[in-house]
C-alpha positions in Angstrom: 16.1 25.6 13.0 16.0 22.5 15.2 17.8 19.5 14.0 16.6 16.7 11.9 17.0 13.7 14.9 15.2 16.4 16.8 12.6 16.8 14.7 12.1 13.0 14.3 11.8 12.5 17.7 9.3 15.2 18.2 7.1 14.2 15.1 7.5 10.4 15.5 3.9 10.4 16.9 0.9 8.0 15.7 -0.4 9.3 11.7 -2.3 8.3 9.3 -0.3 7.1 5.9 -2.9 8.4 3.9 -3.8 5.6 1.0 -7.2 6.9 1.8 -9.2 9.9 2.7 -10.9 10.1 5.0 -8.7 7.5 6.1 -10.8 4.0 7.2 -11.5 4.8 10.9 -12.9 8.0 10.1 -15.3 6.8 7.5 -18.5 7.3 8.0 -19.7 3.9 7.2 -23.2 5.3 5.4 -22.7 2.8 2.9 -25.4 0.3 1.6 -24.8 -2.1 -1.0 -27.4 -0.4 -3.4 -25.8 3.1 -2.9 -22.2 1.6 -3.5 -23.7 -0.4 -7.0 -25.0 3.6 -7.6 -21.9 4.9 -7.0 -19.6 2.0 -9.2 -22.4 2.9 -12.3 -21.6 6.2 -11.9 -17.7 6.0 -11.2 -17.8 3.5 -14.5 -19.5 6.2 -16.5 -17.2 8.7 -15.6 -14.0 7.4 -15.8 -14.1 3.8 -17.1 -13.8 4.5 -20.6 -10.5 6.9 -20.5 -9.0 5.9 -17.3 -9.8 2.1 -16.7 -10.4 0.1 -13.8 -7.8 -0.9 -12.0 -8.3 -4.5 -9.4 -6.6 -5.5 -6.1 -7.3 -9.2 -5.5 -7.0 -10.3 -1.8 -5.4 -13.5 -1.4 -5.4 -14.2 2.0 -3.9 -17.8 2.8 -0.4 -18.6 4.4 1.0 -21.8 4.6 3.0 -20.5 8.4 2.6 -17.4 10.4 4.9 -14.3 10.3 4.2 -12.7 13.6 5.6 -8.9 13.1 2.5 -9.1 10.3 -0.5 -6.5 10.8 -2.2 -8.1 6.9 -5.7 -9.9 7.4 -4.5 -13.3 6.4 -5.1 -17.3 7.3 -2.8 -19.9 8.1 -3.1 -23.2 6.6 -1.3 -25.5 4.5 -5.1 -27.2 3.5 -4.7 -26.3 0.1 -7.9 -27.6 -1.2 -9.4 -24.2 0.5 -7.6 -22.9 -3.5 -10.4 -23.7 -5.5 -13.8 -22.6 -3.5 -11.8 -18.8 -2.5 -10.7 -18.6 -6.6 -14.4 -19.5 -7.4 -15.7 -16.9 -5.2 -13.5 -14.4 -6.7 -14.5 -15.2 -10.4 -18.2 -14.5 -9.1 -17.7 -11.2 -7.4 -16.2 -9.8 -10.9 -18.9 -11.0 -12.4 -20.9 -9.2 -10.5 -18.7 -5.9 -11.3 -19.1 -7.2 -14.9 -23.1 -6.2 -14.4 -22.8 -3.4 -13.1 -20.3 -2.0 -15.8 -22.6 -3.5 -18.4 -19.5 -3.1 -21.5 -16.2 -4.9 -20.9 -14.4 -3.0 -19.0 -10.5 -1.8 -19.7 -7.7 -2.4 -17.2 -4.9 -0.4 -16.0 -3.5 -2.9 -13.7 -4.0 -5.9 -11.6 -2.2 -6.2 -8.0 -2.6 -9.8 -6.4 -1.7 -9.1 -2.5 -2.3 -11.4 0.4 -1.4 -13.2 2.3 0.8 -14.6 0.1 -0.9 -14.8 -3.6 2.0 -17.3 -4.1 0.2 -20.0 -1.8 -2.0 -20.7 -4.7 -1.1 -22.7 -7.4 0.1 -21.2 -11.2 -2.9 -23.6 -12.4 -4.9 -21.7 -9.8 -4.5 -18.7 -10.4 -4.1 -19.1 -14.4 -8.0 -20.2 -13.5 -9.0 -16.9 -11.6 -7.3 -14.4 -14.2 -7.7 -16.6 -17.4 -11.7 -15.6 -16.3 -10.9 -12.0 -15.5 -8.4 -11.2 -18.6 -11.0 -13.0 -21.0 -13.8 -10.7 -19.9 -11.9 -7.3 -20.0 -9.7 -5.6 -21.9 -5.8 -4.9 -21.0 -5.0 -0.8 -21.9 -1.9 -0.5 -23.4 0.0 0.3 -20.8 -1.5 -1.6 -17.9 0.6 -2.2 -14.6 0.3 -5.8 -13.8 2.4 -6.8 -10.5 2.2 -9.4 -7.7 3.6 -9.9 -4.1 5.7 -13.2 -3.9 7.5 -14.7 -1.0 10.9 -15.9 -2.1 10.6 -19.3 -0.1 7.7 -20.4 -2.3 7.6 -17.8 -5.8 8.7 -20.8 -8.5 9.6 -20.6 -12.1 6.1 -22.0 -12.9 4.4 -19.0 -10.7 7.0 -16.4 -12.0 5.9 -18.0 -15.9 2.4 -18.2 -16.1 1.9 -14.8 -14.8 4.3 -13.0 -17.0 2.4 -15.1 -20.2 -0.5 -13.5 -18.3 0.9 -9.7 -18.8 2.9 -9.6 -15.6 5.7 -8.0 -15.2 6.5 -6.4 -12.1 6.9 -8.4 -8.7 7.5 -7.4 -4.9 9.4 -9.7 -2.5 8.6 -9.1 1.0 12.2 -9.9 2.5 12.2 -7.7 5.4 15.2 -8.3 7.0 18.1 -10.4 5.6 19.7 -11.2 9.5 19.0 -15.0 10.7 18.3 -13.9 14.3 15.7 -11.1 13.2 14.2 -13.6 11.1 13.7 -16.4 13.8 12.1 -13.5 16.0 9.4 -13.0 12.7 9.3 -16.5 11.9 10.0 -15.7 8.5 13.4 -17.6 7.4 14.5 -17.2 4.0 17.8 -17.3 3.0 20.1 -14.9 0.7 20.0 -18.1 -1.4 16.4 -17.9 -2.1 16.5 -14.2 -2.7 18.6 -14.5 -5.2 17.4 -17.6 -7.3 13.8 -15.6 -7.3 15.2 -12.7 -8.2 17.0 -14.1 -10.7 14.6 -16.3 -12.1 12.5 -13.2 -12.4 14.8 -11.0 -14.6 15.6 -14.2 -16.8 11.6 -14.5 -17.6 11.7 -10.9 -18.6 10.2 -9.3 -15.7 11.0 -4.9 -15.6 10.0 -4.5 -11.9 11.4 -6.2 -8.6 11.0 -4.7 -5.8 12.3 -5.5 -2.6 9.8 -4.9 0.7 12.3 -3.9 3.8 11.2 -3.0 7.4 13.1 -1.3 10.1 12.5 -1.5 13.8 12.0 -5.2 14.1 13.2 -7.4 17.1 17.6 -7.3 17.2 17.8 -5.1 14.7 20.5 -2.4 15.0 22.9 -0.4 12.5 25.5 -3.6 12.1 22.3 -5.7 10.7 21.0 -3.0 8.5 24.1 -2.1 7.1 24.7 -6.1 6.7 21.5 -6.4 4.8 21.6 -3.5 2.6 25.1 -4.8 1.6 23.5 -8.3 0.2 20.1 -5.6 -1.2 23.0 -4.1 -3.2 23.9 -7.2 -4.7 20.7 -8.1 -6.7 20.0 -4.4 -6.9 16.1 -4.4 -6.7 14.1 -2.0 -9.2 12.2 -0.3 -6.2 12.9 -0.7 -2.6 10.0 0.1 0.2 11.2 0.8 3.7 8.6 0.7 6.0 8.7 1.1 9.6 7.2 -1.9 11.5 4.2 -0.8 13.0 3.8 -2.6 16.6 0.3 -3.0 17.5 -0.4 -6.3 19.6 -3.3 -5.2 20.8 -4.5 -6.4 17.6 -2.1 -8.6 16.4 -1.0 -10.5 19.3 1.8 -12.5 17.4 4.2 -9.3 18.1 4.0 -9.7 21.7 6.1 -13.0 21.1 9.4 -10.5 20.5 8.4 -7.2 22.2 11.4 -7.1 24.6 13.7 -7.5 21.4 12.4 -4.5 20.0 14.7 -1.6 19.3 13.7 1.5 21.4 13.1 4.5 20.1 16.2 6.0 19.6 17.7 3.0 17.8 14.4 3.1 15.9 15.6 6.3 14.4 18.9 5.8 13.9 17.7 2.6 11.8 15.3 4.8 9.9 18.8 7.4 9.2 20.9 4.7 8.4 19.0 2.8 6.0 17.8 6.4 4.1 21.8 7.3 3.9 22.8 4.2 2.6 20.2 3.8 -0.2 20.8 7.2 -1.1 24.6 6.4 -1.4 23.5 3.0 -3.4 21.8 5.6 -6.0 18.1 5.4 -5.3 16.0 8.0 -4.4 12.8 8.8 -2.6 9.4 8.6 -4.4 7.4 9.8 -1.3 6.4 7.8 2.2 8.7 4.8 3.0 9.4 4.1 -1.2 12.6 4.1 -3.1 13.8 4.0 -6.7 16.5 3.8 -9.3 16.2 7.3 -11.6 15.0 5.2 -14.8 12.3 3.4 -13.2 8.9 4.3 -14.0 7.8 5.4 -10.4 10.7 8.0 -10.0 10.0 9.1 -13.3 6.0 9.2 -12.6 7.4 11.9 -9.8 8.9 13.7 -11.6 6.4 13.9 -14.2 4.2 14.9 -11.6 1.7 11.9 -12.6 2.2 9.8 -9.5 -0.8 8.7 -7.8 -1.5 7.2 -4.5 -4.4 4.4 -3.2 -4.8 1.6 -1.5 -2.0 -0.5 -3.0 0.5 2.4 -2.4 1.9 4.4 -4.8 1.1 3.7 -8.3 1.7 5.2 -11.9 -1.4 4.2 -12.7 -3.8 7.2 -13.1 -7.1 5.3 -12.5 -9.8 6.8 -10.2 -11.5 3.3 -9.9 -10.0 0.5 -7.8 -12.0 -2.5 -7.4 -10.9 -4.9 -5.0 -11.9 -8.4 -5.2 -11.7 -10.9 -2.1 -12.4 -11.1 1.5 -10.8 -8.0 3.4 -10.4 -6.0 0.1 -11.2 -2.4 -0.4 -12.7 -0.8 -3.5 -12.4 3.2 -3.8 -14.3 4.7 -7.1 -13.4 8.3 -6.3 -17.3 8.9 -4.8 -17.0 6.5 -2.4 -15.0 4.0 -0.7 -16.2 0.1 0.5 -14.5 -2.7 2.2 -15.5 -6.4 1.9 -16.3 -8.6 4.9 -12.9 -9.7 6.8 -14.0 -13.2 7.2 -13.5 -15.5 4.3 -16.5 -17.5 5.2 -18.6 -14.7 5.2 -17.3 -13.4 2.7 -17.9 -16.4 0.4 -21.6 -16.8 1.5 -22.2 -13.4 0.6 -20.7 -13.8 -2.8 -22.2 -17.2 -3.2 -25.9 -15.9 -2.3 -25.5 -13.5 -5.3 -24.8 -9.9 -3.7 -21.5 -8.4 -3.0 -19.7 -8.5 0.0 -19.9 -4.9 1.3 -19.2 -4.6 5.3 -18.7 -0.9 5.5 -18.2 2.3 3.4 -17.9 6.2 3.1 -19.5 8.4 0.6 -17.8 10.8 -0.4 -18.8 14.7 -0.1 -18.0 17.5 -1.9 -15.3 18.7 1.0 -13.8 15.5 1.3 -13.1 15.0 -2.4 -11.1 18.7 -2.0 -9.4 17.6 1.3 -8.8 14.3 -0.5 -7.1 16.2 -3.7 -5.1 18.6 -1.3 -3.4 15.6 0.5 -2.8 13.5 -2.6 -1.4 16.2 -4.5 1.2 16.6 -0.9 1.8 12.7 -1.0 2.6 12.8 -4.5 4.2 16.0 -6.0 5.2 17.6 -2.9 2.9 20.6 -3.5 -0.6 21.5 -3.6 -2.6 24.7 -4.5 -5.5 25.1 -2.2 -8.3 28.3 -2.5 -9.1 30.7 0.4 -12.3 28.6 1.1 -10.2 25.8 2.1 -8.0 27.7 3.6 -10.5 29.2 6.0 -12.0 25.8 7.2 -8.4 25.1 8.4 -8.6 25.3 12.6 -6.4 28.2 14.6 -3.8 25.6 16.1 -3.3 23.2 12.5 -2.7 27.0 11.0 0.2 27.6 13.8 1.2 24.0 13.4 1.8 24.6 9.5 3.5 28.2 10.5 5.9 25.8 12.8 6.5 23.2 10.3 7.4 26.7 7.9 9.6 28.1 10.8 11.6 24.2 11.1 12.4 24.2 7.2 9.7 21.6 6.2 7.3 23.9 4.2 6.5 27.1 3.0 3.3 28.2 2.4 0.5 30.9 1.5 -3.3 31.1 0.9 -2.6 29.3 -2.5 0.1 27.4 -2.6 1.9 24.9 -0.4 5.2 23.5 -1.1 7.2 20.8 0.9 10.8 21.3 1.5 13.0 17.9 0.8 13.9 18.7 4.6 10.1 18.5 4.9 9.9 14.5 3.4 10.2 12.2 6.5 7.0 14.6 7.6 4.7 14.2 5.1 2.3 12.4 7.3 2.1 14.8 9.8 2.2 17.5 7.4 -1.1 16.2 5.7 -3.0 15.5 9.2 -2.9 19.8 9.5 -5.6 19.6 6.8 -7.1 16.2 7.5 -10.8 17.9 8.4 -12.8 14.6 9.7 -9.8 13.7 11.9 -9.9 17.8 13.6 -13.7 17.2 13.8 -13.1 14.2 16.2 -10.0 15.5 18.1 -11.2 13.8 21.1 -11.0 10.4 19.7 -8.2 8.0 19.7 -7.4 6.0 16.7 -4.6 3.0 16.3 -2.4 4.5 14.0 1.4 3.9 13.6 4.1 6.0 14.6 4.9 8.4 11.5 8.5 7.4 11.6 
């Protein structure tokens, strides 16, 4: 059995990470706005009444530019462009509204961005005031927001928590001044903290704490340094990505591409930072996410009712995600659809009475299996799959699964597949063995980051 820095360096190759399948490049884009209104009557039907809907709200608008950032946002610190953007939003529900024809129940709300903190609390009491008073909240609905520490007040942190709010995710990356100058994102411990704690005094149960490893000057002292001051406010949930560098289409990163960490260091940041939050008592929920063993997303794990989607994981067991704004992408279990990436276009579209749809995928009967298969490996580790399935699986991804069996990562039959806790840090390029529309274009290249 090779060794696990081994086996990271041969599996730290470009993978999907699987908040969609057929993940977006593979889609098939066979989506017209009057098949994807079929599809939402349909998804509503099915599932709106047990389930709920649950909405991601794209808010795209940043008052300065963090240049490690791959998010589709827009720098500006015109904040009159506020009230048009939280207008157009309130008009694309209602034209969700329509198509549900009842009032429909939530599960959750996620406001992303950008930074959903560049708009105002009176600003965005406007856009959910509208969406809470034409809906219904289930009882156990998941409301949560992404905040950046430098600008999340007491006033934001309020009026969303009188809204039903109650988790929120700092992005604080990397607590290390020179690291970030290189990401022009300065935020001091200070500010941290007073958000943080600001947060727990309104009553928020959630914070989570967004970290990245392999960012420009990074090594083991800086990690170790910033984990130290993490430990301090002792976030709910921690995510540790890896940064994905890609300035081919985010040309900000070249600005710090010598400072990068090389591989090697890459890995050994990846090591260190999983062997220090294990010894800080959190443990792994699946792909880059951490948690203490009484929050609800550990405990959705080991309940084995974790699910997965575009907003990451979730314990919200929904199978229709609308997503509202420019950019954002809807997934109602038969089909997936992305808005237009351009707010302009995206509010003339609204504004001329249709939706914004700019592509899509409709789901077939084979994806929806592979789709099931890979969640199920995201999520719980394990997945039972039928001989049919088996069978459409290609002579070298079956040898590939027989290595990944032979290295300690998985075992498996022609029912059941298991991943080994060894097998964790491979989940991505476990699930690509099975990932049918990427084997069926083998000869294509895709811009996916590196699975470690």
């Amino acid at each position: 059995m090779k060794s696990q820095p081994t086996l990271l360096q041969k599996y730290n190759v470009p993978a999907p990470r699987y908040t969609s399948y057929p993940t977006v490049p593979l889609w098939a884009d066979d989506m017209q706005e009057s098949n994807w209104k079929e599809l939402v009557r349909i998804a509503y039907q099915d599932f709106g009444e047990d389930e709920g809907v649950t909405l991601y709200i794209h808010l795209p608008y940043c008052e300065s530019l963090c240049t490690y950032c791959g998010c589709n946002k827009r720098i500006t610190k015109n904040h009159a462009v506020e009230t048009p953007y939280i207008e157009t939003i309130i008009k694309e529900w209602h034209a969700y509204l329509q198509l549900f024809g009842t009032c429909p129940k939530l599960a959750g709300i996620h406001l992303g961005g950008g930074t959903p903190t560049f708009f105002s609390p009176e600003s965005l009491q406007q856009m959910l005031g509208y969406i809470l008073g034409t809906s219904e909240l289930m009882q156990h609905a998941a409301l949560s927001f992404e905040g950046h520490p430098n600008n999340t007040t007491r006033a934001h942190l309020q009026t969303l928590f009188d809204l039903g709010f109650r988790r929120v995710s700092y992005g604080i990356q990397d607590f290390n001044l020179d690291v970030q100058k290189a990401i022009h994102r300065i935020q001091p411990f200070e500010k941290v903290k007073e958000a943080t704690d600001i947060a727990r005094e309104i009553g928020y149960e959630s914070v989570n704490f967004d970290l990245i490893y392999g960012l420009p000057h990074q090594n083991i002292a800086t990690i170790e340094d910033t984990f130290a001051k993490v430990a301090e406010l002792r976030p709910d949930r921690i995510a540790y990505y890896s940064y994905a560098h890609l300035p081919s289409a985010f040309p900000a990163q070249k600005s710090f591409e010598q400072y990068l960490p090389k591989e090697t260091e890459k890995r050994a940041l990846y090591e260190k930072g999983k062997e220090i939050l294990a010894s800080m008592g959190y443990l792994e929920v699946g792909m880059d996410h951490f948690a203490l063993d009484d929050d609800p997303l550990y405990q959705a794990k080991i309940n084995k009712t974790l699910h997965r989607n575009f907003m990451g994981y979730t314990t919200s067991p929904s199978k229709i995600l609308i997503g509202l704004g420019n950019s954002a992408i809807s997934d109602v279990y038969y089909g997936y659809a992305q808005n237009v990436k351009g707010i302009n276009e995206y509010k003339e579209d609204i504004q001329q009475g249709g939706l914004a749809i700019n592509r899509g995928h409709a789901m077939t009967a084979e994806d929806i299996a592979t789709r099931n298969l890979i969640l199920d490996l995201i999520c719980n580790q394990s997945a039972q799959w039928n001989y049919d399935f088996f069978e459409k699986i290609s002579a070298d991804n079956l040898a590939q699964l027989q290595v990944f069996q032979s290295e300690g990562l998985l075992q498996f039959d022609q029912g059941e597949i298991q991943i080994k806790d060894a097998g964790l840090p491979f989940v991505r390029n476990i699930c690509t063995t099975f990932d049918l529309r990427m084997q069926a274009k083998q000869d294509q290249q895709f811009g996916f980051s590196k699975a470690i």
